[in-house]
N, C-alpha and C positions, 0 to 999 in steps of 0.2 A: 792589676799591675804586673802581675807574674808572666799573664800571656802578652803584653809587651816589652817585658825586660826580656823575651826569647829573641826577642828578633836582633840582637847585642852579640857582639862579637867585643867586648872588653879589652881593648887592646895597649900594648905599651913594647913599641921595636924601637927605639931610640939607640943609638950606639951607647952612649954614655950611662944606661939605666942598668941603677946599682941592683943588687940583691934585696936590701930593703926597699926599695923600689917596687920592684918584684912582687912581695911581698903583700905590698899596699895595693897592689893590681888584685891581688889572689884573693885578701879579703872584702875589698870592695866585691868582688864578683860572686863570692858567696854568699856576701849578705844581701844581693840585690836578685840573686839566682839568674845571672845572664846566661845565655844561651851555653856561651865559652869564655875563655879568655886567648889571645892571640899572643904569644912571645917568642921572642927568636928560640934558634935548637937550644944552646946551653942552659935556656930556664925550662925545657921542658921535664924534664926530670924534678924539678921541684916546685913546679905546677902541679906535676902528677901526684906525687907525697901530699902536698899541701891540702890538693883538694877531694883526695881518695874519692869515695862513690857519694859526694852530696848533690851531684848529677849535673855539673858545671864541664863540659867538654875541656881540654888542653887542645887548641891548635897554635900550629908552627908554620913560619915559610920557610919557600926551597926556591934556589936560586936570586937570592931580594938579595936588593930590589932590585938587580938589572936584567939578570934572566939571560945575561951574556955568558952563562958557563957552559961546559959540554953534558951534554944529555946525562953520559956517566957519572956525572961530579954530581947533576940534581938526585940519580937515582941513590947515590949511595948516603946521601944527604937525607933522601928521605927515610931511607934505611933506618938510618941511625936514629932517627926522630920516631921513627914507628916504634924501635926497641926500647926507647926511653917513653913511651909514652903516649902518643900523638893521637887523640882522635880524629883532626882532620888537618889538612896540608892544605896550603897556600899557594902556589907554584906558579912563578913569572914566567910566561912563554918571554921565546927568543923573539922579541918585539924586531932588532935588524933584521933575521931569518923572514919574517911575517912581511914587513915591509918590502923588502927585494922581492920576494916574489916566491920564496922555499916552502909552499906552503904545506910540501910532503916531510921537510925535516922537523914544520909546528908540529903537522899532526902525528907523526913516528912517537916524538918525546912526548906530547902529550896522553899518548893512547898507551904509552910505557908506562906514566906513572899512573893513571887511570889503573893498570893492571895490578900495579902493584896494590896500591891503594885497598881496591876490589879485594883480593886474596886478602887482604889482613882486615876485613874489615872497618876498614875507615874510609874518610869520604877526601873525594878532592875541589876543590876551588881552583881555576885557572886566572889568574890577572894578567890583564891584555894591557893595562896601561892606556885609557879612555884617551889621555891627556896626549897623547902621541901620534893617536891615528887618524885615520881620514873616516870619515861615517861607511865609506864604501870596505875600508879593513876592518872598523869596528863588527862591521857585519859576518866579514869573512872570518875572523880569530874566535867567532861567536857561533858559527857554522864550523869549525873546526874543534873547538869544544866539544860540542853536543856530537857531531860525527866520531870523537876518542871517545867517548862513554863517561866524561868527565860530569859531576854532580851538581855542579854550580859554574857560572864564568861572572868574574867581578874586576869591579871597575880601575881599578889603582890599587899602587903600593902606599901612596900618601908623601910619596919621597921623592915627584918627581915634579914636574911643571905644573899639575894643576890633579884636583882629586873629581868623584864623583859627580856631576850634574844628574837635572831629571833630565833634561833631554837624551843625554846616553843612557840611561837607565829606559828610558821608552823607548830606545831605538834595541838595546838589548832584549827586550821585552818580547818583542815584536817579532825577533828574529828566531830567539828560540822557544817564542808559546810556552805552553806549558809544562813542557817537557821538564825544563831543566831550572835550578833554580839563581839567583839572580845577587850578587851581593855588592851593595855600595859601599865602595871605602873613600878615603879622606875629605877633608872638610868638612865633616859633619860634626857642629857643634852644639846647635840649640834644638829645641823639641821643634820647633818649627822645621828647620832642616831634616830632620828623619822622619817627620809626618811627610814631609814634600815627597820623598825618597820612597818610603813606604807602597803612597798614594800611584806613583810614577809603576811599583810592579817590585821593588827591591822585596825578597824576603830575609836576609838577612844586613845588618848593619856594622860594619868597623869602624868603633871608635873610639877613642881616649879620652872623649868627654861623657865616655855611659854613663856614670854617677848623677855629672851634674843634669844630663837630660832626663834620669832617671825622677830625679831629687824634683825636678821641674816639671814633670808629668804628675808627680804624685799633689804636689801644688795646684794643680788646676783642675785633678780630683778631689 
């Protein structure tokens, strides 16, 4: 059960999500030993307290969910998440920049924060936003990824039009081998859905229903 609660990314970005909230994200995750947990910046500082070294990562995003900010605002964003804590960053490419056709200002910001990332040791996740693009950009924003040095390219914020499919996931898959790694975010609620996910090439999972698929996996063990 442990080397499947790795492939969790334990997540809880809601606007409205209190501190005790929080909280109940932080111990679900520790008693289930999820890979991380995922919270906006202001909780990363008491993610990190919460869960000191019982080997549960703290990741945050940067730029969420729209990824319309400027290059400088993600980087200082991610600054500030690094210094509070952050094992690994989430970072929405400028999905308009990618569409129109800039795809020297994705790959600039993206091989920025890659840089940064790199020096401090942590790792980055680029979200291209599946639900938005054409299969022919999904490939390209996916090609631009792996050409920044970026550690993973994944599928949604969860906040937009539509979250993760297999089919994006195998078309992600496909494009960047084995290089790089692969992660599904939203709508993934049941063990079915993250077996599907899985099976399609995802190595890691966002979700806010980990417990109960966790809770669900353990059931059919």
């Amino acid at each position: 059960m442990k080397e499947f609660a790795q492939y969790f990314d334990h997540t809880l970005l809601k606007a409205d999500a209190t501190e005790d909230d929080i909280i109940k994200l932080l111990k679900e995750a520790r008693e289930y030993q999820f890979c991380s947990v995922c919270v906006n910046g202001c909780h990363v500082s008491l993610a990190r307290k919460f869960l000191g070294s019982c080997g549960v990562k703290v990741a945050t995003v940067i730029g969420f969910p729209l990824g319309a900010m400027s290059t400088a605002a993600k980087l200082a964003e991610a600054d500030d998440a690094l210094n509070n804590g952050a094992d690994e960053l989430d970072m929405v490419i400028n999905i308009g920049a990618l569409k129109g056709g800039h795809t020297n200002h994705v790959l600039s910001e993206i091989t920025q924060l890659a840089s940064l990332c790199h020096q401090r040791g942590t790792r980055l996740k680029v979200i291209i936003e599946t639900c938005l693009l054409t299969k022919e950009e999904i490939v390209a924003a996916c090609q631009l990824a792996k050409e920044a040095n970026a550690d993973f390219v994944k599928t949604s914020t969860g906040f937009s039009t539509g979250g993760a499919t297999v089919e994006d996931i195998r078309l992600m898959r496909n494009t960047v081998g084995s290089e790089m790694q692969i992660k599904a975010s939203g709508g993934i609620r049941t063990l079915t859905d993250a077996q599907a996910m899985i099976e399609a090439g995802a190595d890691r999972l966002g979700c806010s229903a980990s417990a109960a698929i966790l809770q669900e996996y353990q059931k059919q063990k």
